[in-house]
C-alpha positions in Angstrom: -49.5 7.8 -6.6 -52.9 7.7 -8.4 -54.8 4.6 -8.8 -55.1 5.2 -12.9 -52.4 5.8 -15.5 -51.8 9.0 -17.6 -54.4 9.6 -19.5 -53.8 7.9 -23.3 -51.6 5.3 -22.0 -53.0 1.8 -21.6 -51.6 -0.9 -18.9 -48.9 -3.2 -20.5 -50.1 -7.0 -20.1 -48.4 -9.7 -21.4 -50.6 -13.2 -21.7 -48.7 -16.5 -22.1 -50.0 -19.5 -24.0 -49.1 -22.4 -26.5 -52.2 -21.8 -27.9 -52.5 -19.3 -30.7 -56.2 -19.6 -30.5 -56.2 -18.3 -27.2 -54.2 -15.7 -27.4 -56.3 -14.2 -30.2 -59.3 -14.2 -28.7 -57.9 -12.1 -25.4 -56.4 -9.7 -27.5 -59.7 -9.5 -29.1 -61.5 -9.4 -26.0 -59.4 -6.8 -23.7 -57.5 -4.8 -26.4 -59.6 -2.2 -25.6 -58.8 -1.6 -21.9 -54.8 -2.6 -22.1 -52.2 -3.0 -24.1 -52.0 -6.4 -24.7 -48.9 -8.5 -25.9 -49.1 -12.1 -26.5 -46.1 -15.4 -26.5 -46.6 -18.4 -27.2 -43.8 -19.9 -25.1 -41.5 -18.8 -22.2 -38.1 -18.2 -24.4 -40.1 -15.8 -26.1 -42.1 -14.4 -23.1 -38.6 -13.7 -22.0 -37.3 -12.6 -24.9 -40.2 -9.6 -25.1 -40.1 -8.8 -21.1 -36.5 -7.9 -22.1 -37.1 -5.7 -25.5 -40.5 -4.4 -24.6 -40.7 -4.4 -20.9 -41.6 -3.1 -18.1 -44.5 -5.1 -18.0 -47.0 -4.3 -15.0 -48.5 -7.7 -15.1 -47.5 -11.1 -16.5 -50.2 -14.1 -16.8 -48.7 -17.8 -18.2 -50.3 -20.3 -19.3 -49.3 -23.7 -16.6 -48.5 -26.4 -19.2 -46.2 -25.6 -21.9 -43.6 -27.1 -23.7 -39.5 -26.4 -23.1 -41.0 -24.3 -20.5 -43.4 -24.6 -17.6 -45.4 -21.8 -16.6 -44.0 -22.1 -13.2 -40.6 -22.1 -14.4 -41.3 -18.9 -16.5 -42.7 -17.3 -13.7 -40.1 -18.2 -11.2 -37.4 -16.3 -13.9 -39.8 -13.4 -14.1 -39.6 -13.3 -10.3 -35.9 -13.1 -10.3 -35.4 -10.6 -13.0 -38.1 -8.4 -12.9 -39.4 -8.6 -8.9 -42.0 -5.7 -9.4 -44.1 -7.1 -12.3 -46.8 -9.1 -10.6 -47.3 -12.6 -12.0 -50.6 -14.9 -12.5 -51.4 -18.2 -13.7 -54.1 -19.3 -16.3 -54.5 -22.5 -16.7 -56.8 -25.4 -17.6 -54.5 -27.3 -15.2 -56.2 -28.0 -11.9 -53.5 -30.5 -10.5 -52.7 -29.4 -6.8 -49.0 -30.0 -6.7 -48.3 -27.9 -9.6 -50.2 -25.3 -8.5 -48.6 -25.1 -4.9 -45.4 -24.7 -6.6 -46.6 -22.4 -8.8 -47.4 -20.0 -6.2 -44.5 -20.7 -4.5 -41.5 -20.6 -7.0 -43.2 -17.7 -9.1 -45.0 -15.9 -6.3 -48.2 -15.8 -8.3 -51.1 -13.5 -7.3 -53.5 -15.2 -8.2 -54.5 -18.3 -10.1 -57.6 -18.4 -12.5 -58.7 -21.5 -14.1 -59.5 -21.9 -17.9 -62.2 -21.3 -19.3 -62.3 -17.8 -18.0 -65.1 -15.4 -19.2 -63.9 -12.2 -20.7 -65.4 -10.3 -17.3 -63.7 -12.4 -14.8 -60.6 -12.4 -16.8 -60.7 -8.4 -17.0 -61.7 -8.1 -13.1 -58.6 -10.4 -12.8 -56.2 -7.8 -14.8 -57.5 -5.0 -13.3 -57.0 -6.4 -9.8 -53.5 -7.6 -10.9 -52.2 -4.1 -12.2 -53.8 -2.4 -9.1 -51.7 -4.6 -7.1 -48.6 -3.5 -8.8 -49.6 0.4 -8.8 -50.0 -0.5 -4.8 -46.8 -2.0 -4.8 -45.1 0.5 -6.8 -46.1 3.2 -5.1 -44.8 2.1 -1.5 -41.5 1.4 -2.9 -41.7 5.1 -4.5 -42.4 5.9 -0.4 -39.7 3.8 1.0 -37.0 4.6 -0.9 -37.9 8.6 -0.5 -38.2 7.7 3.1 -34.5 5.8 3.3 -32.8 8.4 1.3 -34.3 11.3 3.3 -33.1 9.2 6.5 -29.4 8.6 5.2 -29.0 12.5 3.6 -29.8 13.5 7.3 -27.2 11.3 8.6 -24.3 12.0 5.9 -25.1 16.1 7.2 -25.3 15.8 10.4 -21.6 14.1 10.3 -20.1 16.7 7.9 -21.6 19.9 10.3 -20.1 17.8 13.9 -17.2 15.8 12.5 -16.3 17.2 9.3 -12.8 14.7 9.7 -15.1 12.1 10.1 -17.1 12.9 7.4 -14.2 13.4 4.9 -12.8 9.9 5.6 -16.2 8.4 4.8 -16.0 10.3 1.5 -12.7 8.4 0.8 -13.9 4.9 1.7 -17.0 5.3 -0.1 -14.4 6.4 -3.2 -11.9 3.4 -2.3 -15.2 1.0 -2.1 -16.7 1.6 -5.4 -12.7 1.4 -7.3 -12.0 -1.9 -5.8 -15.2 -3.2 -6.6 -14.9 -2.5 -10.1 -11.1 -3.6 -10.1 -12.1 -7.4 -9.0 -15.1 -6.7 -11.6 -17.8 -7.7 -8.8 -21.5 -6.9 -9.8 -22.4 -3.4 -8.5 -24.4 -3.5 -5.4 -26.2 -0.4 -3.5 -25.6 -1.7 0.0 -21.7 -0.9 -0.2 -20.9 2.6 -1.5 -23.8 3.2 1.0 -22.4 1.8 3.8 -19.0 3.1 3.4 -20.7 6.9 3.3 -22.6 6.0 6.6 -19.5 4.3 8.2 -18.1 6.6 10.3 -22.0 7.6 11.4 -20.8 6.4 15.2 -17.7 9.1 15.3 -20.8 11.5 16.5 -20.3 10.2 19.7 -16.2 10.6 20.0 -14.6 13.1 21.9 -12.6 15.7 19.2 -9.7 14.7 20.6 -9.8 11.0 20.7 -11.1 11.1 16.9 -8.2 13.4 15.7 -5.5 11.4 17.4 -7.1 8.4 15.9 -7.1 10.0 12.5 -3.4 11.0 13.4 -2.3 7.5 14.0 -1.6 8.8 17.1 -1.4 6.0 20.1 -4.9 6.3 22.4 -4.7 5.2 26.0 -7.1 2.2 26.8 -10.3 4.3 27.7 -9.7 6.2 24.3 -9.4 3.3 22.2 -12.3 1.4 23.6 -14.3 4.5 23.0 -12.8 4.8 18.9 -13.2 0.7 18.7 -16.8 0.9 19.7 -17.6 3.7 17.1 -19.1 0.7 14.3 -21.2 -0.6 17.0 -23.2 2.3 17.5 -23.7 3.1 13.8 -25.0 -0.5 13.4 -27.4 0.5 16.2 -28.0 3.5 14.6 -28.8 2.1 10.8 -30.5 -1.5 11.8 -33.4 0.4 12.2 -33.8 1.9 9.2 -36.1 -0.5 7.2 -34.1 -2.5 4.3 -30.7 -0.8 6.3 -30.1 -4.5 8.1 -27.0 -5.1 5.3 -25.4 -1.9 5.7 -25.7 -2.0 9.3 -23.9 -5.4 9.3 -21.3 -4.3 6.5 -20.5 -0.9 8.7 -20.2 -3.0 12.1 -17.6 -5.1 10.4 -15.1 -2.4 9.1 -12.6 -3.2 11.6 -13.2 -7.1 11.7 -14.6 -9.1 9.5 -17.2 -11.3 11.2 -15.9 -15.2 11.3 -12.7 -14.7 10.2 -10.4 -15.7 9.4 -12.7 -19.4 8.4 -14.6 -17.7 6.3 -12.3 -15.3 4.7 -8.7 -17.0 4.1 -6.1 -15.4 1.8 -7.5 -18.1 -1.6 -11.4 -17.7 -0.8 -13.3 -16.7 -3.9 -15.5 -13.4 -3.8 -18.1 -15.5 -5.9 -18.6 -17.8 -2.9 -19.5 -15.0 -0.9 -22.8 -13.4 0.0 -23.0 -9.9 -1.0 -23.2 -8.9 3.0 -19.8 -11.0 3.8 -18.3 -9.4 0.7 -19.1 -5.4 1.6 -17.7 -6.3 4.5 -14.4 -7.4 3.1 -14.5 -4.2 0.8 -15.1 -2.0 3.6 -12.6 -3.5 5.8 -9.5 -3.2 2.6 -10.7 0.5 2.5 -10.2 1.3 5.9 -6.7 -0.4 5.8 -6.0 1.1 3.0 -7.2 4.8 3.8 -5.3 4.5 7.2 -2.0 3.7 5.4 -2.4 6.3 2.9 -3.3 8.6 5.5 0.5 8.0 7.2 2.2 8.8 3.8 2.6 5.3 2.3 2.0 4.6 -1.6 -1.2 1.8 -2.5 1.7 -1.1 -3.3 2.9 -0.2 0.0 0.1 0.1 1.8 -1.3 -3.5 0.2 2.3 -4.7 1.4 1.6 -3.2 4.8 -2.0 -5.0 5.0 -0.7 -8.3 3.7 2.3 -8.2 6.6 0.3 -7.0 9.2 -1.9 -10.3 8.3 -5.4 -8.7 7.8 -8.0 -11.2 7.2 -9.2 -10.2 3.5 -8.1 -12.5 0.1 -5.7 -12.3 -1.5 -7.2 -10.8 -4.7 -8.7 -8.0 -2.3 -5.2 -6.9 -1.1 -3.2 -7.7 -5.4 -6.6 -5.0 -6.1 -5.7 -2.5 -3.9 -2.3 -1.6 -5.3 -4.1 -0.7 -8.5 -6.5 2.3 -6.6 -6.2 5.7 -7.4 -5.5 7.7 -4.2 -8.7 10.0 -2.8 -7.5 12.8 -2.9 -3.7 12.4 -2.3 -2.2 15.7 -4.2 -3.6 18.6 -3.6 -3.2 22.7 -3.9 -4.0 25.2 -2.4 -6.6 28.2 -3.6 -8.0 31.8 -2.9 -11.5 31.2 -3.8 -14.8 33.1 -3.2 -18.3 31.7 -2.2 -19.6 31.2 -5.9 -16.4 29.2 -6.7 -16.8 26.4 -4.1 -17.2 23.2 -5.8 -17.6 19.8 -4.4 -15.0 17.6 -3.5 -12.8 21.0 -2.4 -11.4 21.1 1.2 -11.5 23.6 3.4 -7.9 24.9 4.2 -9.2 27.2 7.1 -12.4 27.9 8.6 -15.4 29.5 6.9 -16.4 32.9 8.7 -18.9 35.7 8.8 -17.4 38.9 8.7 -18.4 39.4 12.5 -16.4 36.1 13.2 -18.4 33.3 13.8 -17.7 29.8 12.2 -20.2 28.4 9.4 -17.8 25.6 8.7 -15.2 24.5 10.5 -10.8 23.9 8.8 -11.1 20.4 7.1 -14.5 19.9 5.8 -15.5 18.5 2.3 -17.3 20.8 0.4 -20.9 19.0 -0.9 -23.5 20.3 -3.2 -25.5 20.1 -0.3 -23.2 22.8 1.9 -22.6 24.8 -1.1 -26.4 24.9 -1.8 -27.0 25.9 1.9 -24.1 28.6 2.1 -25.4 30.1 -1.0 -29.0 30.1 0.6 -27.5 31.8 3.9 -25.2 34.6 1.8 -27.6 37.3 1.1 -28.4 37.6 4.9 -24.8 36.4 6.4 -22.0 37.9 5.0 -18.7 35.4 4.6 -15.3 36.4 5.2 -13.8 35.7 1.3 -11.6 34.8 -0.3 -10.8 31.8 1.9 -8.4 29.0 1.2 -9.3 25.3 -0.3 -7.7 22.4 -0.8 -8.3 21.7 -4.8 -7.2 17.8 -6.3 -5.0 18.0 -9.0 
C-alpha cells in the first residue's frame, strides 16, 4: 500500500476542542494539506465520526465539558479501533495524561500552544501511522483467508463427507445465531467451516461409520474423538486463529461444563469464545440427529434427553432451524450446469475413467471454477447425476 493517498483526495482529520477560536485557526492553518473537520465537544465528535467517518486520525482536546478528552477517545477506541487517536492539550497534569494514553490508546500527546509546523509534522506522522496500520491488516487478513481457503479445499478433495458436514454446521451455526438474535461474530461461521479440518487424518472407514452412526470399536473411536484436537493444533497457529481453534476443540464438549453452561445461563453472560462453542456444539447434535432421520423438534428433544450441556434457549432455538439440505432430487446435469451447493450422486469421471471428484462431494464455486479450468484438456464423462435441494 502506498505511503500517499489518490491523488485529489486529502486526509480526513478531525480536531476536537471547546474552543471555537481554536478550531478556526487550524482549519486556517492546515486546510490546505487535509481535510479538516472541527467539534467542539465529544457528543458531537461522535456524532460526525458516525455520519462523516472513517476518519484516519482523531486529535481531542484533554479538558472539556460533559466529556473528557480521554473519555472521547476511549469510545473512539472501541468503535472505530483503526482511526489513530492523539491528544492536544494545554493540560500538562501527569495522571490525566497516563490515562489518557492508556484508556484511549493515544499516539501521541502534544501540548498547547503548538506551532502550525509541529502541529502538521504531528498529522502527518499520525495518518502515516494509520496507512502503516492499515496496510498490514490489508496483509493479514489476505494472508488468513489464503490459509483457511487452502484448508476448506484440501478437505473437500480428501474427505469430501467431511467436508459436506462442515458445510451444514457452518449453515446450522449462522441460523441459530440469528434465531437467539446474538450479534454476528466472524470467529463462528468460520470455525464451523474449518471444524472437521482434523477428519484429514481418519481412516475412510472409521469416518464413514462415524457419519453412519455406526458403533466404532475403542481404537476407532479414540481416533474419531481426537479429530478436534488436531484441528485446534492445526488452526492455533494461524495468527488471530486462537478463538476458532478453541471454538472447533470444543465441538464435542464444551470446556467447563456443565458450571459454566447450565440449562438457565444467559448467552449475554458469555464471552464470544464460550458462546461459539455452545453454537458449535447444538450444531453438531443437531446435524448428527438429522443425519439419523429425526425432525429439528425431535432432534432438540433428543439433545435435551440425552442431557447435553447447552441452555436451554440453545436447544427451544434449534427446533426452529431449517434443515441443510434435508430434501433433495435427483438430476442429469452437464459440466456448465454445476452450481454450488449441488451434491454429487456418483463420481465425476474423465472419459478414460479416472476420478476428478469422488460420490458425495459439495459442489463449490471453487471446484466448479477448477473443473471448468481442467475441461478443455480433460474430457468429463456427462451427464452425471446431482443431488439438487428443493
Amino acid at each position: 500500500m502506498s505511503d500517499s493517498v489518490s491523488p485529489g483526495v486529502k486526509d480526513k482529520v478531525l480536531f476536537v476542542d471547546d474552543e471555537p477560536h481554536l478550531l478556526a485557526a487550524i482549519q486556517r492553518g492546515l486546510r490546505n494539506q487535509f481535510e479538516i473537520h472541527v467539534a467542539t465537544g465529544g457528543r458531537e465528535a461522535l456524532e460526525m465520526l458516525q455520519k462523516s467517518g472513517p476518519f484516519p486520525l482523531v486529535v481531542s482536546d484533554m479538558r472539556m465539558p460533559q466529556m473528557s478528552g480521554v473519555q472521547l477517545l476511549a469510545q473512539v477506541r472501541q468503535r472505530y479501533p483503526d482511526t489513530v487517536r492523539m491528544i492536544f492539550s494545554g493540560q500538562s497534569d501527569l495522571p490525566e495524561t497516563i490515562a489518557a494514553v492508556n484508556e484511549g490508546n493515544i499516539f501521541r500527546f502534544l501540548s498547547k500552544p503548538c506551532g502550525t509546523g509541529a502541529l502538521l509534522a504531528a498529522v502527518q506522522c499520525g495518518l502515516q501511522q494509520y496507512r502503516l496500520l492499515s496496510a498490514e491488516k490489508v496483509l493479514l487478513e489476505q494472508t488468513l483467508s489464503g490459509c483457511v481457503g487452502m484448508l476448506v479445499e484440501i478437505l473437500s478433495m480428501v474427505m469430501p463427507a467431511a467436508h459436506s458436514r462442515a458445510l451444514r454446521l457452518q449453515r446450522y451455526v449462522l441460523a441459530l445465531a440469528t434465531a437467539l438474535g446474538l450479534p454476528p461474530q466472524w470467529q463462528w461461521p468460520l470455525a464451523a467451516v474449518l471444524s472437521q479440518i482434523g477428519c484429514v487424518s481418519l481412516p475412510r472407514e472409521t469416518l464413514a461409520r462415524a457419519e453412519a452412526g455406526q458403533p466404532l470399536n475403542e481404537e476407532e473411536r479414540t481416533l474419531y474423538d481426537s479429530h478436534p484436537q488436531l484441528a485446534r493444533k492445526l488452526l492455533e497457529g494461524i495468527p488471530r486463529l486462537e478463538d476458532v481453534a478453541a471454538i472447533v476443540a470444543a465441538q464435542m464438549q464444551v470446556p467447563g461444563s456443565p458450571s459454566i453452561t447450565p440449562a438457565t445461563v444467559s448467552l449475554q453472560q458469555c464471552d464470544a469464545r464460550t458462546v461459539g462453542a455452545m453454537l458449535l456444539r447444538a450444531a453438531f447434535e443437531f446435524d448428527r440427529y438429522i443425519i439419523a432421520g429425526k425432525s429439528p423438534t425431535e432432534a432438540a428433544t433428543a439433545i435435551r434427553t440425552a442431557g447435553v450441556d447447552l441452555p436451554d434457549s440453545v436447544i427451544n432455538a434449534l427446533r426452529t432451524l431449517p434443515v441443510a439440505g434435508q430434501e433433495r432430487v435427483l438430476r442429469q446435469v452437464r459440466l456448465w450446469d454445476l452450481a454450488p451447493g449441488m451434491l454429487l450422486d456418483e463420481a465425476l469421471l474423465t472419459q478414460k475413467g479416472a476420478c476428478l471428484v469422488p460420490a458425495g462431494h459439495e459442489v463449490t464455486q471453487t471446484l466448479i471454477v477448477r473443473l471448468r479450468s481442467i475441461a478443455a484438456g480433460v474430457k468429463l464423462r456427462e451427464p452425471f447425476r446431482v443431488q439438487v435441494s428443493v
